[in-house]
Backbone as a printed PyTorch tensor [residue, N CA C, xyz], in Angstrom:
tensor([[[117.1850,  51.1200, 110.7400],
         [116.0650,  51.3440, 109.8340],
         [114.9510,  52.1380, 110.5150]],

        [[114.5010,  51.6000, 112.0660],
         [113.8520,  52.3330, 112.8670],
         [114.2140,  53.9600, 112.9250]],

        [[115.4140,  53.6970, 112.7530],
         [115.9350,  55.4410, 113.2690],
         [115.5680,  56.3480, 112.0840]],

        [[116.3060,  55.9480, 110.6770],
         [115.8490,  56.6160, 109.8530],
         [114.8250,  57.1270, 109.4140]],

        [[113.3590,  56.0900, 109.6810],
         [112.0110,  56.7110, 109.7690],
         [111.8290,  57.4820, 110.2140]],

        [[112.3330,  57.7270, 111.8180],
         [111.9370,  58.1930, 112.5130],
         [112.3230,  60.0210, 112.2560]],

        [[113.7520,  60.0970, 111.7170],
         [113.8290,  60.9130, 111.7030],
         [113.5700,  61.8140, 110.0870]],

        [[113.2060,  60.7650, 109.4030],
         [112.6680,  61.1930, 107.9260],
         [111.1700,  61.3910, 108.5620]],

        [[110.1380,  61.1130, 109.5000],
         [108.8570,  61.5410, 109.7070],
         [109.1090,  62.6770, 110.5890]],

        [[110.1170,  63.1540, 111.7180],
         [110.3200,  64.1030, 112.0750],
         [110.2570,  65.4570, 111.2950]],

        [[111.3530,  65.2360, 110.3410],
         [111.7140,  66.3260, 109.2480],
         [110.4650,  66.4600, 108.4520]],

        [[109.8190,  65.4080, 108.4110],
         [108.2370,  66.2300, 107.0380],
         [107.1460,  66.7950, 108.1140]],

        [[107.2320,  66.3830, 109.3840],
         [106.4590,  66.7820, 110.3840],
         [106.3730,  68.4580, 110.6470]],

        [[108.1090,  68.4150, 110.8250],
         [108.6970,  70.1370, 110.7490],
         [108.6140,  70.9220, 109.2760]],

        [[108.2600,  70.3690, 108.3330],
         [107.8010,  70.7870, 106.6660],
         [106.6120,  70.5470, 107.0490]],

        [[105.9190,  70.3110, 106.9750],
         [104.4900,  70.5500, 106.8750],
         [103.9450,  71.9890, 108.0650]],

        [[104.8930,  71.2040, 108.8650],
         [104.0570,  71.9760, 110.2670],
         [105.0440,  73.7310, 109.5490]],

        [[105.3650,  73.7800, 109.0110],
         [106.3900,  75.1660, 108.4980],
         [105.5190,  76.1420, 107.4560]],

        [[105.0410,  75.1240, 106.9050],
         [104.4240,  75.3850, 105.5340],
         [102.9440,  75.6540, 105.9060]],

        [[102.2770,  75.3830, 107.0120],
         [100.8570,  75.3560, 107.4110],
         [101.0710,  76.7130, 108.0530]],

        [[102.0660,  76.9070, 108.7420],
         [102.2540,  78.5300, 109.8750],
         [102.3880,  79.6860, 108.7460]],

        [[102.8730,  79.4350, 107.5070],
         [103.8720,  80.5330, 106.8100],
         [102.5300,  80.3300, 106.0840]],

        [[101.9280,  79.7180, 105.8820],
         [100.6140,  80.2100, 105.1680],
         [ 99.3160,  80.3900, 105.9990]],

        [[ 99.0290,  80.7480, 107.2890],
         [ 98.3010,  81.3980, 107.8440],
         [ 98.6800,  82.7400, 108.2460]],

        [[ 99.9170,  83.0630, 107.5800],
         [100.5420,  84.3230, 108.0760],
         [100.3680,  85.4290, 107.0740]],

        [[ 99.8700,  84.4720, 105.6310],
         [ 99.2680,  85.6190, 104.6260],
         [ 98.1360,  85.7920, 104.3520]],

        [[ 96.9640,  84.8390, 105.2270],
         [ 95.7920,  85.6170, 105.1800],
         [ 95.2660,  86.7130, 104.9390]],

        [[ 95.0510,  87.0910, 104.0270],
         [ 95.2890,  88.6980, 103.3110],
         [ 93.7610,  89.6350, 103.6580]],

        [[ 92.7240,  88.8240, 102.6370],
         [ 91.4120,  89.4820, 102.9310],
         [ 90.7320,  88.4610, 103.5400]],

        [[ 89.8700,  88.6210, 104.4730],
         [ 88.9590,  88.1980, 105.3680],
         [ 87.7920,  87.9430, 104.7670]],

        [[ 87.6010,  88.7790, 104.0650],
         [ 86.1670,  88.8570, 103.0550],
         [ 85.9230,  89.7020, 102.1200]],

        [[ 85.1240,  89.7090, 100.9900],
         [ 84.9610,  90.2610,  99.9920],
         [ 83.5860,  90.4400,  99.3200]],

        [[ 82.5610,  91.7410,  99.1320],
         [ 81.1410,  91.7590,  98.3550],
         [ 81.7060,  92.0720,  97.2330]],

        [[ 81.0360,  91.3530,  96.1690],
         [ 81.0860,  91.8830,  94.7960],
         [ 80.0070,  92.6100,  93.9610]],

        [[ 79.5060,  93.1420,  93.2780],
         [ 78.1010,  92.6740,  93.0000],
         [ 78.5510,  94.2900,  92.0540]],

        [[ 77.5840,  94.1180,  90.5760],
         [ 78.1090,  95.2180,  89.6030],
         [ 78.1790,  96.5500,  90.0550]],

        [[ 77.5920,  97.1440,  90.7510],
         [ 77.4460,  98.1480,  91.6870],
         [ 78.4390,  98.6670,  93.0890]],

        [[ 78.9930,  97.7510,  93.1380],
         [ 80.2190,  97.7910,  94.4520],
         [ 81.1350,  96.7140,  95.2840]],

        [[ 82.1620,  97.0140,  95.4920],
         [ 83.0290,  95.9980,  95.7780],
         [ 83.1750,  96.2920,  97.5990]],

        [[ 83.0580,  95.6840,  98.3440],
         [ 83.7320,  95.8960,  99.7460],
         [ 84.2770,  94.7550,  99.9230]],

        [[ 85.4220,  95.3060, 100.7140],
         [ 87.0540,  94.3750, 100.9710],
         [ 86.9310,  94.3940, 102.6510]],

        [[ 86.6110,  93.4620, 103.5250],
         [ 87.3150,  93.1590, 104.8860],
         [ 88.5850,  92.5710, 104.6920]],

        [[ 89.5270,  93.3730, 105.2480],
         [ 90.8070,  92.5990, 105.4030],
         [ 91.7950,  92.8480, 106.7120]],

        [[ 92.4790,  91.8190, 106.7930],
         [ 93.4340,  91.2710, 108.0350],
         [ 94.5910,  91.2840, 107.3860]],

        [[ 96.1900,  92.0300, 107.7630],
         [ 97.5320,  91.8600, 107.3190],
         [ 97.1940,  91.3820, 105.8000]],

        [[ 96.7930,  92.6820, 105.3060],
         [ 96.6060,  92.8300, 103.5700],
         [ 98.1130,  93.2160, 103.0540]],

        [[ 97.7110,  92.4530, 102.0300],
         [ 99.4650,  92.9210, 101.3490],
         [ 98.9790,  93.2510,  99.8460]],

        [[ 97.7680,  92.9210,  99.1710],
         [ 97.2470,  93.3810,  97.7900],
         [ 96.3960,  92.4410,  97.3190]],

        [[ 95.1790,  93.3680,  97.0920],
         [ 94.2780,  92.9940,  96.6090],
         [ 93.6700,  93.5110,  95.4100]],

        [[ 93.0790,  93.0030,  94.3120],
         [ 92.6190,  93.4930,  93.4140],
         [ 91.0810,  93.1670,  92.8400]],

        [[ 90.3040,  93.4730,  92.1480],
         [ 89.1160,  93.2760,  91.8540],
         [ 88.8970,  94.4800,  90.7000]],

        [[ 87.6800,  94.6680,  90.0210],
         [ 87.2790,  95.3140,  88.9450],
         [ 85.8550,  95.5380,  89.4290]],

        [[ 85.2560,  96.4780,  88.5740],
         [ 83.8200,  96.8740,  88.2990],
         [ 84.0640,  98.1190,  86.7350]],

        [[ 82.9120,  97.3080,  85.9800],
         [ 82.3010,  98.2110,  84.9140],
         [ 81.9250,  99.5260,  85.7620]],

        [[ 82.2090, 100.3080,  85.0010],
         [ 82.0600, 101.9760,  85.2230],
         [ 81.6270, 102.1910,  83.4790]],

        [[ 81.0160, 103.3480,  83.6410],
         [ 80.6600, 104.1260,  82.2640],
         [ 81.0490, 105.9010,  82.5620]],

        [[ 81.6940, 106.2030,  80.9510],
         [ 82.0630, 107.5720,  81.4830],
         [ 81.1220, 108.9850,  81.6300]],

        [[ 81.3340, 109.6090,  82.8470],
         [ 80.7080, 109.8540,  83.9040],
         [ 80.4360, 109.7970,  84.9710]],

        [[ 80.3540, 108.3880,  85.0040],
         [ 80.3290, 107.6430,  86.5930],
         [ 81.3870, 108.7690,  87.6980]],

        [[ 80.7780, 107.9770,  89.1180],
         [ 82.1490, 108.4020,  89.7030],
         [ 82.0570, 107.0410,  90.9590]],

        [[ 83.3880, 106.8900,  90.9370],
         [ 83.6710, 105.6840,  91.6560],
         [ 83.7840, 106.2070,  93.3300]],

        [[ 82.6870, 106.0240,  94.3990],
         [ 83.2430, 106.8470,  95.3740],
         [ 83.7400, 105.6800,  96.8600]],

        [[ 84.7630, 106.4340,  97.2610],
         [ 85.7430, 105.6970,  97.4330],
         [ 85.8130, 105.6730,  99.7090]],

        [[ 85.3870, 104.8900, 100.1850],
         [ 85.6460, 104.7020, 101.8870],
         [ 86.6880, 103.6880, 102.0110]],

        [[ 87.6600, 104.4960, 103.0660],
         [ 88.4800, 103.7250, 102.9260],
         [ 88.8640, 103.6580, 105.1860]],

        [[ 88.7060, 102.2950, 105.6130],
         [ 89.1710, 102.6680, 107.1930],
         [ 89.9980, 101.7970, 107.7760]],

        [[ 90.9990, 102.1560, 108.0370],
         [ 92.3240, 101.3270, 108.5270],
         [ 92.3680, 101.5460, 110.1070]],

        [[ 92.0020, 100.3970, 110.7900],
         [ 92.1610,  99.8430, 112.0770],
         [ 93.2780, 100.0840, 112.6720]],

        [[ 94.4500,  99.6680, 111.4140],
         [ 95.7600,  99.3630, 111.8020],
         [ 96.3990,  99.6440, 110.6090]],

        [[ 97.7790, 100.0960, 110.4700],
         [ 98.0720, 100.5150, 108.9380],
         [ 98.0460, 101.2590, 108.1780]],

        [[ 98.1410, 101.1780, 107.0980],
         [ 97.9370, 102.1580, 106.2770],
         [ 97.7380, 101.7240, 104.6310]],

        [[ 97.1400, 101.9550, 103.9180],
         [ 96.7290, 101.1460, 102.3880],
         [ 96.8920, 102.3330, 101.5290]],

        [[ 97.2090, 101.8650, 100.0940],
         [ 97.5470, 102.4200,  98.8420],
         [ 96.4370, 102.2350,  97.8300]],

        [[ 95.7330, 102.8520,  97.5270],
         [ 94.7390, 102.7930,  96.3120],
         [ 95.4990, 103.4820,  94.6250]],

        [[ 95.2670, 102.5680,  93.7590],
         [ 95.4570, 102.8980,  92.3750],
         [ 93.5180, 102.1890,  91.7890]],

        [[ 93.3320, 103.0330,  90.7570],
         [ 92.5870, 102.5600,  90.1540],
         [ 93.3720, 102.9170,  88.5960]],

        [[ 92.9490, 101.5150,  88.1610],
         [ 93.7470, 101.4060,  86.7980],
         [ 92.4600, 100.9420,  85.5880]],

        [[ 92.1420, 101.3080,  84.3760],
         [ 91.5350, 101.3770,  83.2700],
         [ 91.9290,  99.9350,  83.0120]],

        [[ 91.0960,  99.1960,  81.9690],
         [ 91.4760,  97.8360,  81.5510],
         [ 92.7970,  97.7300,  80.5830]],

        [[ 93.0270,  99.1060,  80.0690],
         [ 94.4680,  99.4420,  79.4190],
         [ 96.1120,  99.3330,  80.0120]],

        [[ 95.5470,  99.5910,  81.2430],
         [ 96.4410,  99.7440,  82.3800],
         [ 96.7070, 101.4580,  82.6520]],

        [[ 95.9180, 102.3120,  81.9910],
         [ 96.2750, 103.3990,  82.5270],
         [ 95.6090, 103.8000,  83.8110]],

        [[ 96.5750, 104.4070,  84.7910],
         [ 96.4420, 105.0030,  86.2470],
         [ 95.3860, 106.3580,  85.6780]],

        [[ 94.0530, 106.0970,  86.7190],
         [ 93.2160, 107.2460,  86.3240],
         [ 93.3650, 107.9830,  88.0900]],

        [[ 93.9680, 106.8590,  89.0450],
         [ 94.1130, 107.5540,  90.5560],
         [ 94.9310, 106.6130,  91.3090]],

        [[ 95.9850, 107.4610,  92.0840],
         [ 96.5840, 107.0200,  92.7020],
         [ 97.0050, 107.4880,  94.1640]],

        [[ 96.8220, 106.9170,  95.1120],
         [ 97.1570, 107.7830,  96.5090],
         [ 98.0170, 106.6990,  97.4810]],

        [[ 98.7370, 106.8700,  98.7210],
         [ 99.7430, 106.1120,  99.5180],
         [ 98.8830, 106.6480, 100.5700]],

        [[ 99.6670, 106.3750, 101.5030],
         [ 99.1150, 105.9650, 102.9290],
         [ 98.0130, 106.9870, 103.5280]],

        [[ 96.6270, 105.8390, 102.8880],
         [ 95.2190, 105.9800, 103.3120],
         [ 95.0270, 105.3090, 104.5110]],

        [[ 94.6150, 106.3830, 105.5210],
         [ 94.2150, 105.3100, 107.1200],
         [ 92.6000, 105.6390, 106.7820]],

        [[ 92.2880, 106.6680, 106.9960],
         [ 90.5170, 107.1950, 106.9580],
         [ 90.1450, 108.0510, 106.0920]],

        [[ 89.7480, 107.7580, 105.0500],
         [ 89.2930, 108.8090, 103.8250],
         [ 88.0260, 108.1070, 103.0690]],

        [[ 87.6290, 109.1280, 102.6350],
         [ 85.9420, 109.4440, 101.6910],
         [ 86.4390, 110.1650, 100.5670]],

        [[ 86.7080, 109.8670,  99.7380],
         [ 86.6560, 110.4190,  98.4700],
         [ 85.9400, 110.3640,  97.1530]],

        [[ 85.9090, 110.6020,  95.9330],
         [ 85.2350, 110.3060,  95.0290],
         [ 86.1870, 110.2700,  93.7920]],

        [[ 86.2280, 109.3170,  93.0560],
         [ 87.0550, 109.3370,  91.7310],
         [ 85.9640, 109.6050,  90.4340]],

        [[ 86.0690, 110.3730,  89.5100],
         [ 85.5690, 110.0630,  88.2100],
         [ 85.9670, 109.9280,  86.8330]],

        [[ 84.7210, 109.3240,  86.3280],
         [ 85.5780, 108.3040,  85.6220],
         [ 85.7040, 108.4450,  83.8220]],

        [[ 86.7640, 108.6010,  83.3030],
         [ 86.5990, 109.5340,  82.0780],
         [ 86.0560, 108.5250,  81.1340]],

        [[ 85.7120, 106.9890,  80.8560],
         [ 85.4770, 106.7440,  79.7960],
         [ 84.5890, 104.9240,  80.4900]],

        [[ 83.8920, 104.6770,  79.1510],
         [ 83.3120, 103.0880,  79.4320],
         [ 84.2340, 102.1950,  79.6180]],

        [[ 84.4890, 101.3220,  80.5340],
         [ 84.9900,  99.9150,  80.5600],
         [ 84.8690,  99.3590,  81.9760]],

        [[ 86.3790,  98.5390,  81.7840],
         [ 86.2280,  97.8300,  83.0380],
         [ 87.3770,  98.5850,  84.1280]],

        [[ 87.7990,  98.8500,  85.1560],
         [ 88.4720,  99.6600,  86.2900],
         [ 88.7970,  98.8300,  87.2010]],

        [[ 90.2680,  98.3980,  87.3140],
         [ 90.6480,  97.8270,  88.1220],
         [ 91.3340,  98.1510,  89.2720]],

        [[ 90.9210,  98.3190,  90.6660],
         [ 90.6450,  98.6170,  91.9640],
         [ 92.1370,  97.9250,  92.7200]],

        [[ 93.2950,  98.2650,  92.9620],
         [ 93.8410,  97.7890,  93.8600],
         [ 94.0830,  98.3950,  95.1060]],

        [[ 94.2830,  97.4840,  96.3370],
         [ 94.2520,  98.1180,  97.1540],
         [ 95.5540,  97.1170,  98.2900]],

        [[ 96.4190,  98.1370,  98.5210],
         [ 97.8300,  97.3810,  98.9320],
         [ 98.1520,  98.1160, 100.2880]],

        [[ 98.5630,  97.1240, 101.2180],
         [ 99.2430,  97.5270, 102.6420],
         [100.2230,  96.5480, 103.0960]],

        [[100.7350,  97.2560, 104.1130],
         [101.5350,  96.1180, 104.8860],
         [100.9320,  95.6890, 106.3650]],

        [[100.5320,  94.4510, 106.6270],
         [ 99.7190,  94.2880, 107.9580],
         [ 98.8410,  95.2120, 108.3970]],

        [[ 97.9260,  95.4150, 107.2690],
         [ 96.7250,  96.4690, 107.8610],
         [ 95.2090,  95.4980, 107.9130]],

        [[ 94.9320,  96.2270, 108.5260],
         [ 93.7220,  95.9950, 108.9120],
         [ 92.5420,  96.5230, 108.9220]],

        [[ 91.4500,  96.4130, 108.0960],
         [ 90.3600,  97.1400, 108.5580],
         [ 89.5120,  97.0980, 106.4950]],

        [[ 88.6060,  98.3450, 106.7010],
         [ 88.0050,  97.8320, 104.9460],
         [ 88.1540,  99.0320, 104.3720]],

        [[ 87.5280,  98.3160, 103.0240],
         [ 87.2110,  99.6160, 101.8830],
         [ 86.2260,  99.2980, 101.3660]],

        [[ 85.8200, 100.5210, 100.7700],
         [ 84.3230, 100.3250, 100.0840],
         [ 84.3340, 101.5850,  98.8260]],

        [[ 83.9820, 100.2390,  97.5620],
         [ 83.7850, 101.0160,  96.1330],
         [ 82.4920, 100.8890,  95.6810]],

        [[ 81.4220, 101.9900,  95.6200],
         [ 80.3720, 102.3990,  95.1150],
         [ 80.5270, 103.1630,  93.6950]],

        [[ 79.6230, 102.4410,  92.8270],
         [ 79.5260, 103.1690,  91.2020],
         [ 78.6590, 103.9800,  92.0280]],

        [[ 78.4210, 105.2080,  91.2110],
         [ 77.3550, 106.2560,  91.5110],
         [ 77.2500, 107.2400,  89.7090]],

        [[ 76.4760, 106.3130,  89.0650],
         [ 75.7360, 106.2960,  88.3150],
         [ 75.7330, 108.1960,  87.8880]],

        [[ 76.4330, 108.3620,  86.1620],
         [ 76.3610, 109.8230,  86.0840],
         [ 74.8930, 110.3350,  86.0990]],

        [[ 74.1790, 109.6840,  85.7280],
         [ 72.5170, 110.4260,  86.1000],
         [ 72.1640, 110.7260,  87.2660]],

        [[ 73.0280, 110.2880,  88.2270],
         [ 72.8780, 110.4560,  89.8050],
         [ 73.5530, 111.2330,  90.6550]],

        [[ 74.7390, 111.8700,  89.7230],
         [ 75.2300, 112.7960,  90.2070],
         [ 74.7450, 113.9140,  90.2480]],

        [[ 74.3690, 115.0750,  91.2100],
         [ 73.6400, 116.3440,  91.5310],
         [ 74.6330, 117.4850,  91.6040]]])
């Protein structure tokens, strides 16, 4: 009876202790600003992340992107699901997206074990020069 405990607390010891490693191993983002105006993503061995911001058309969504380690995929997708931008392996880029119509714009941003951030600024069409 002793034995069987022993080795039924062994085995959940090795399940737990399995299940605690395999989920510190997807720690994805590190951190995240939100705020209606801009999103920044710190992340560690990112595998996909997503978030939104209201845009109005005009806007332009401008886009920093810096990989430590890796390499990341940006889509920005309309609340419809239509692709208004799409690019693959971003290590260091500054770009600017704009944005053809009012709503909401959903921001993904996908790698394999990368490391490092991004940063989405609205920039307001009255503010464009």
């Amino acid at each position: 009876m002793i034995r069987i405990r022993s080795i039924v607390a062994i085995v959940l010891a090795v399940l737990i202790s399995a299940t605690c490693l395999c989920g510190c191993g997807y720690n994805e983002v590190a951190s995240y600003y939100f705020e209606n105006e801009y999103l920044i993503i710190e992340f560690t061995r990112l595998k996909s992340y997503t978030n939104y911001l209201n845009l109005e058309d005009g806007d332009v969504l401008r886009c920093v992107i810096s990989c430590e380690k890796g390499t990341v995929s940006l889509t920005v997708e309309d609340e419809d699901g239509g692709v208004i931008f799409s690019e693959t392996k971003i290590s260091d880029d500054n770009f600017d997206v704009e944005i053809p119509s009012d709503g909401k714009y959903y921001i993904t941003v996908t790698g394999k074990n990368s490391n490092g951030n991004a940063a989405f600024e609205r920039i307001a069409a009255d503010e464009i020069s």
